[in-house]
N, C-alpha and C positions, 0 to 999 in steps of 0.2 A: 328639800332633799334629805335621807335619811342619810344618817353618819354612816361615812366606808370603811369597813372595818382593818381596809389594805394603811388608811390614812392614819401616821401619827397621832395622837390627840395634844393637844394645845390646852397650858396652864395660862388659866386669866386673872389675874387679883382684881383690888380694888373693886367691887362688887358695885358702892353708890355711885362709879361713876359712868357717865354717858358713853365715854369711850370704850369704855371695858363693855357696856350693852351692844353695841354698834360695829363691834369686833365679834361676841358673841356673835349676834345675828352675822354677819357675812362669813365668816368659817365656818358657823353651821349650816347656812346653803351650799357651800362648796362641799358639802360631804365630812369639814371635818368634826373628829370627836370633841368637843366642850369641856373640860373640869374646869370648873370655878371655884375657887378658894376664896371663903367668905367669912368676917367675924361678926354679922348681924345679919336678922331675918331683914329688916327692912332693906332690901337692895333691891332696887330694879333688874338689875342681870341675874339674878339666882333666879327670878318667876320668869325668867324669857323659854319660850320651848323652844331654843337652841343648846340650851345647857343639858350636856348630857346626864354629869353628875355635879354635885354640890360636897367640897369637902370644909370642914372648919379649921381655920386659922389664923396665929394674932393676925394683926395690923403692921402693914409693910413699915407703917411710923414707927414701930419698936421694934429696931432693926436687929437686935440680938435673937431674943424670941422666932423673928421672922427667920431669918438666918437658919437657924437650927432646925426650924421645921420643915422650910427648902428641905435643908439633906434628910432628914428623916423622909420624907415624901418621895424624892427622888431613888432614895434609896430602897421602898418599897418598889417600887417600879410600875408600868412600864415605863421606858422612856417617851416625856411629852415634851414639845415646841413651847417654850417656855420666852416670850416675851414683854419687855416692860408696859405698866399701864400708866407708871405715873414717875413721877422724879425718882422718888425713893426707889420702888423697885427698880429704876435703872442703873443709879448707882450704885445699889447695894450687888444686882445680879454682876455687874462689871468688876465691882472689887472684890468679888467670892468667885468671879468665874474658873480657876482652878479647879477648887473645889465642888463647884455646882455640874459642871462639863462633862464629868463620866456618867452624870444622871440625865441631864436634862442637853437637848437641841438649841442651840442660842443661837443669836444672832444680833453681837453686841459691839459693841466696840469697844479698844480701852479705856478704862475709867481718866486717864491722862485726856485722852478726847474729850468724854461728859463735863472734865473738872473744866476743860477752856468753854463750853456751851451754857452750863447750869450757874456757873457762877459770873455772874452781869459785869465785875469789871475785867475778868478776860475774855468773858466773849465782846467787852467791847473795843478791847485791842485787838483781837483775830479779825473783826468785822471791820476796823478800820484799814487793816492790813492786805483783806478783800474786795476794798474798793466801795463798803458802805458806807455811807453815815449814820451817825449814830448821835444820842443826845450829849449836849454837854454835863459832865457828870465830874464831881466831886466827894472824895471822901475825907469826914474831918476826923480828929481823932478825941476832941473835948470839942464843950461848948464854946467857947469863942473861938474853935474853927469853924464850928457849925455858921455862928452869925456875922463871919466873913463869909462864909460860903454865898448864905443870902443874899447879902448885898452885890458881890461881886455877878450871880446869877440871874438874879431878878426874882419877881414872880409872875404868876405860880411855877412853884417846882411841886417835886416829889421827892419823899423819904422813902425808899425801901430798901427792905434785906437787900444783900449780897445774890443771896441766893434765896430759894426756899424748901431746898432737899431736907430730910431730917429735922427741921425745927420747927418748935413748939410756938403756936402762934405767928409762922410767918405767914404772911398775908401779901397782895401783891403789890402795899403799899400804902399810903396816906398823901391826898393830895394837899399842898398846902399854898392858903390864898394869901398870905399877908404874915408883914416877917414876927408879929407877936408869937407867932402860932408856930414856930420853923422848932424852936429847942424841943417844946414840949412834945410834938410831933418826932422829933429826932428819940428823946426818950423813948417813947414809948417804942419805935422799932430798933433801937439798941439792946433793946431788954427781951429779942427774940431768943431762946436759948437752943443750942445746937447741940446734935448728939454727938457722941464722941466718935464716931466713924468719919463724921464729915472735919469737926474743930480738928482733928489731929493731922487731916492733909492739907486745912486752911485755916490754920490758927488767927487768921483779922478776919474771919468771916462775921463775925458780932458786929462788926463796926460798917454801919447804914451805908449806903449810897445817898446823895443827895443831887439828882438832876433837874436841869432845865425840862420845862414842861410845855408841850403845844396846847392852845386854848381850844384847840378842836379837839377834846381829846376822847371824843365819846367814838368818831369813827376810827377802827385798826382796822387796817388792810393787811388782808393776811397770805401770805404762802404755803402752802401744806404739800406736801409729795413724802417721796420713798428717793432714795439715791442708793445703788446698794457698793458692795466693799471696795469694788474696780474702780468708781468713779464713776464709770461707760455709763452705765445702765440707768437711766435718771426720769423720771415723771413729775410734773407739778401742774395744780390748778390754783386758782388768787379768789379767795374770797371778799367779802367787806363785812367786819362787823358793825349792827347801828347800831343795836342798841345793849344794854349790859344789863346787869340785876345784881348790885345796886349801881344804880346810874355812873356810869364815868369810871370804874375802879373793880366792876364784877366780870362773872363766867358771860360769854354773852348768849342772849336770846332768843336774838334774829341775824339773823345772816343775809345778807343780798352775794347775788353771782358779782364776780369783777372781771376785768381781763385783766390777764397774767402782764405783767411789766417784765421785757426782754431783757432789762436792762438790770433790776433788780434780781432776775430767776440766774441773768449769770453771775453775778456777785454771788447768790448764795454757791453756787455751786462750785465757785473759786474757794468758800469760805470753808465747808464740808470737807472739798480736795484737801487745804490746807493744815486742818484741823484732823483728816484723818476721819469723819463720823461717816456712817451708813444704818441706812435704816430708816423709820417714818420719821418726818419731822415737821411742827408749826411753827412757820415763824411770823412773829409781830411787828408791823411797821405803824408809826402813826404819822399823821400830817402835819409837817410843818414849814415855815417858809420857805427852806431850801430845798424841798421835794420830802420824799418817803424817808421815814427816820428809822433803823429796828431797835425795837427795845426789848426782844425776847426770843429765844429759839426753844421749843419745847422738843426735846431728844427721843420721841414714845409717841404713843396713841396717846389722843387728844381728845376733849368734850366735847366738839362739833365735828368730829369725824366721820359720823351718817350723814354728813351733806355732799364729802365726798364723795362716799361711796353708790350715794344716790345720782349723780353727776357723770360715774361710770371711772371713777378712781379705786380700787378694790385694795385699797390700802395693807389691810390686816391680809388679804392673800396675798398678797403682794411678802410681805413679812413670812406670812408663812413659806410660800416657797422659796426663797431665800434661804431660811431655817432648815430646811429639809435637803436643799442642795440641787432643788429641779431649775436648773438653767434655766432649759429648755422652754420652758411653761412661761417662767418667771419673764423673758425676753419678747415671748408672743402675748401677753398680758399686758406690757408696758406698750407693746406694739398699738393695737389692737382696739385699749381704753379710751384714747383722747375721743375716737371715732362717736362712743356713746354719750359724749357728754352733751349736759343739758343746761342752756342758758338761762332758761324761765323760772327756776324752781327757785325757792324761798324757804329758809331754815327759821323754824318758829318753835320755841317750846312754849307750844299754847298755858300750860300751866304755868310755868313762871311768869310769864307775859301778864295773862290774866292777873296773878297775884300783883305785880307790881302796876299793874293799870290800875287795879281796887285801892291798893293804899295811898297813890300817890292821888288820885284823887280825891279821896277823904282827905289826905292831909293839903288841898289846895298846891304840892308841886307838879301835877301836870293839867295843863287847860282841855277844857272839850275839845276844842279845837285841836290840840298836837293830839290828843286818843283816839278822835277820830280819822286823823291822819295816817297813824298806825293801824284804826281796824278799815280804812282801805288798802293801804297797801298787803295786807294779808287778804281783805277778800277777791284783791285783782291773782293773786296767785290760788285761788281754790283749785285742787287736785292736784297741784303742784308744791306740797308745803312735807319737807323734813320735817319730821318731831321726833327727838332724838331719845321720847321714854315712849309714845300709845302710836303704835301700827294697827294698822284691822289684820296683820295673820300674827300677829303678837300679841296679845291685849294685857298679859297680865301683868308685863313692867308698865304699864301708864296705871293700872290702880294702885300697884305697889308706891310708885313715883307720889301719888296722891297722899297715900297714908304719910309717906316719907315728908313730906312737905308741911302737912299734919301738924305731925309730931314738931317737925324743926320750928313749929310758929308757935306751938305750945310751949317750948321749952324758952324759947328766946322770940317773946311778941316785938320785942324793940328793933332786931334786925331786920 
């Protein structure tokens, strides 16, 4: 569909990521206009022919920089549907929304909300307050609280950030097998550094989380929808992730369909109510003895959000009319969607897949046996497989995605 010129146009950051591609794509079939703000050629969403135009700008990471160019931009004009693509952008657009609102269409919530969701130990009191469970979690403040933590927890746990909005090298963790390993693990994500936007609302943000860990931990079952400001208006579909890249601790690769848990989708939706959020959101559960655990709610468009959208969830329009203010649309949409969804289909990003099929068996961690387990279950889904960079009426984010992939093995063969 060509862009309507009646239609808003929508600012997307974050360029390398899947989600920002996969939002591209579905605003651009619905007619609307594309600007993508990008600070590298290599991005898969700048070569999508959904993007109308491509403008240059820093990295949502250097939140000052970023900041200042928002209002410059918005300040040129026209007014665009300006939505988050990743953490940063969400709590930056929330703590400048004053500021950023006479330029740009939001559709945000307050940063009081983001700050109970993005940072792990209140969203893991709101979540308990919601009627989830959640992992057993500890924070120390030195080393021999750390290896009290240990003992008292067991193994394996997990070290990670607080959060991981604005800081430098936070990652979404380090799994840890055995208590030799627990401090020096503990360093290394103590030593995450944070920007001063985020340390001045959460000054213990530096200091780890240290949780109990399920030994299944390579499947998350996940929650993904839109809730919008009222509460009323609420969609959701349950995916499963299998498998990850790197094994057990990355973005994931494949995705299988799940059914949604009743039981689960009303907890989140007590949890949102109570917290105040609207808007897209993924949330993370994983398996452990006493049912589904969440260990993450991500407040934005997400990296397997084209499985959604393929499923007959239209997330990113969904956002957008919201943004815009069309009820209307926005109520027969949420209506209307469940009806399209599709059981069989199977979220694969064949290139990463492929990569980690090649090294892991060179380096003897995966057997013929589990690879070929895996290239059946992709080939029982042929014609039915999301790939979140190479479509046949897109092609030039899966070459771009290639290059991009390239380069990342050049620069860093170890990861």
């Amino acid at each position: 569909m060509a862009s309507d010129p009646d239609r808003p146009p929508v600012l997307l950051c974050d360029a390398t990521w899947y989600g920002t591609l996969a939002a591209a794509r579905n605003l651009g079939a619905h007619g609307v206009p594309v600007t993508l703000a990008s600070d590298t050629l290599l991005a898969p969403a700048r070569w999508s022919r959904h993007v109308t135009r491509t403008v240059p700008a820093p990295s949502p990471k250097h939140a000052g920089p970023f900041v200042e160019w928002l209002l410059r931009f918005g300040a040129a004009g026209p007014p665009h549907v300006f939505y988050p693509t990743s953490d940063e952008v969400a709590w930056l657009l929330a703590a400048h929304a004053k500021e950023l609102s006479p330029f740009f269409r939001l559709y945000s919530p307050p940063l009081e909300t983001l700050v109970r969701l993005l940072d792990k130990k209140l969203l893991i009191e709101a979540a308990r307050g919601a009627g989830l469970d959640v992992p057993e979690t500890r924070i120390a403040r030195d080393e021999s609280e750390v290896e009290a933590c240990g003992r008292e927890l067991g193994f394996p746990l997990y070290v990670k950030p607080r959060a991981q909005v604005l800081g430098v090298g936070a990652g979404k963790g380090v799994r840890v097998e055995e208590p030799g390993k627990l401090v020096s693990a503990w360093r290394n994500v103590r030593a995450v550094e944070f920007d001063r936007e985020v340390r001045e609302r959460l000054p213990d943000l530096a200091l780890p989380l240290i949780q109990a860990c399920s030994k299944n931990f390579e499947h998350v079952y996940t929650v993904d929808g839109f809730i919008d400001e009222t509460g009323e208006l609420y969609v959701s579909m349950a995916c499963l992730k299998v498998l990850q890249r790197p094994r057990g601790s990355g973005p994931g690769i494949i995705f299988e369909h799940a059914e949604l848990d009743p039981a689960l989708d009303h907890a989140l939706q007590r949890l949102f109510r109570a917290t105040g959020f609207y808007g897209v959101f993924d949330a993370e559960f994983i398996e452990a003895p006493q049912g589904r655990v969440l260990i993450d709610v991500n407040p934005r468009f997400y990296n397997h959000m084209a499985f959604e959208i393929d499923r007959g969830m239209h997330l990113p329009w969904l956002a957008y009319l919201a943004a815009i203010g069309d009820e209307r649309e926005l109520r027969r949409e949420i209506r209307v969607g469940p009806a399209h969804r599709s059981e069989n289909r199977l979220y694969v990003h064949r290139l990463g897949t492929s990569l980690l099929f090649a090294v892991q068996s060179l380096s003897g961690r995966l057997s013929r046996d589990e690879r070929q387990g895996w290239q059946r279950l992709i080939a029982q889904h042929a014609g039915a497989i999301t790939d979140p960079a190479a479509t046949r009426d897109d092609l030039a984010p899966g070459l771009i995605d290639l290059a991009f992939e390239t380069k990342s093995l050049l620069r860093h063969p170890r990861a």
